[in-house]
C-alpha positions, -999 to 999 in steps of 0.1 A, spaced: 0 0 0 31 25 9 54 9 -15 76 38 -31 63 62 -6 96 77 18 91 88 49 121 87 65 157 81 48 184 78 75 213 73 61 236 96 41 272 93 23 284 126 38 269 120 75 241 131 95 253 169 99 232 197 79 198 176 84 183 206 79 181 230 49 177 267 58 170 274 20 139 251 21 131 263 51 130 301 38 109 286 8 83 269 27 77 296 50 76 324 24 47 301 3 24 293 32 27 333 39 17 341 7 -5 317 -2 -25 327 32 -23 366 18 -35 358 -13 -66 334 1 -70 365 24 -67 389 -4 -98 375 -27 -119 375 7 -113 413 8 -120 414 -27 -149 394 -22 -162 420 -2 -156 448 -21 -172 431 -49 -204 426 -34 -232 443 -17 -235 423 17 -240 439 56 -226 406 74 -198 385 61 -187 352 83 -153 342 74 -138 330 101 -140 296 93 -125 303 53 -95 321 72 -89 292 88 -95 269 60 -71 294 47 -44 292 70 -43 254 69 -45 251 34 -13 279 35 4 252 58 0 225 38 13 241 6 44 258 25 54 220 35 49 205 5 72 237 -9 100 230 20 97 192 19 104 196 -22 131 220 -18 147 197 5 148 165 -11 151 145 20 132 144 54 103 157 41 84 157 74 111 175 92 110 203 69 71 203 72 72 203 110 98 231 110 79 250 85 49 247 100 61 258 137 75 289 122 43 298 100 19 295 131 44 316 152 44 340 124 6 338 122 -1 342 157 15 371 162 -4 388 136 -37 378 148 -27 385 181 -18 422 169 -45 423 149 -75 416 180 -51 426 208 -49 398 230 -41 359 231 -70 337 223 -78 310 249 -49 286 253 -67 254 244 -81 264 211 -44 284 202 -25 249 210 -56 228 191 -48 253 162 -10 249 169 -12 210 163 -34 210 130 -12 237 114 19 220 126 7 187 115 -7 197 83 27 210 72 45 177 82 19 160 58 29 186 30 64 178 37 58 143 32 41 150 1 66 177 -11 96 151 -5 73 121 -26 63 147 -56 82 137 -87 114 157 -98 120 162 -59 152 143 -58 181 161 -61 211 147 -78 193 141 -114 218 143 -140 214 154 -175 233 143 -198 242 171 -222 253 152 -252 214 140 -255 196 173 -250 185 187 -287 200 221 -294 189 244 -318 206 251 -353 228 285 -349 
């Protein structure tokens, strides 16, 4: 059923040392950012678009923000090429820190600790399940070699 599917891959030629990638890191975070501005973004447009007193969107900017933490896994898990879920988990620690802090700008205060801890664990998880899937995606290996005699070039 999970034949061909890596979840975790130990053991390296050059050691255990640089486990994890900064870069993919930087490029997971920076997609489940924007992908969550942009969800956010249509919302206001929504809005603007149309003629309504009372709008209830909490639970699409919440959709939102998991859906933001899925896709910045899979990004980080891809850009890493190994330890997928590692890179998720990372991501998505670093993406609901970043995210709480704006909400709790934006409404001035913390929300109650059980439901910011409930939401802590989906987004966290979430991203571990993008890095998973980022790390399984095809082309996420690194190391692929083309061979340049092969490749077609065009006439000059």
């Amino acid at each position: 059923m999970f034949k061909g599917i890596t979840l975790v891959s130990w053991s390296r030629k050059d050691g255990q040392a640089g486990l994890i990638k900064p870069g993919a890191l930087w490029s997971g975070v920076v997609w489940s950012l924007t992908s969550t501005a942009f969800i956010c973004a249509a919302l206001m447009l929504w809005v603007f678009m149309t003629a309504r007193e009372v709008y209830h969107f909490s639970a699409l900017i919440v959709a939102g923000i998991w859906l933001g933490a899925l896709l910045g896994g899979a990004v980080g898990g891809r850009s890493a090429g190994s330890l997928g879920w590692l890179h998720g988990l990372v991501v998505g620690f670093i993406y609901y820190l970043a995210v709480m802090v704006l909400l709790t700008v934006w409404s001035t205060g913390f929300p109650v600790f059980s439901v910011w801890f409930a939401h802590g664990l989906v987004v966290v998880i979430l991203s571990a399940i993008g890095g998973i899937i980022g790390v399984n995606m095809p082309g996420a290996r690194r190391g692929i070699k083309v061979n340049r005699s092969s490749r077609k070039r065009f006439p000059v």
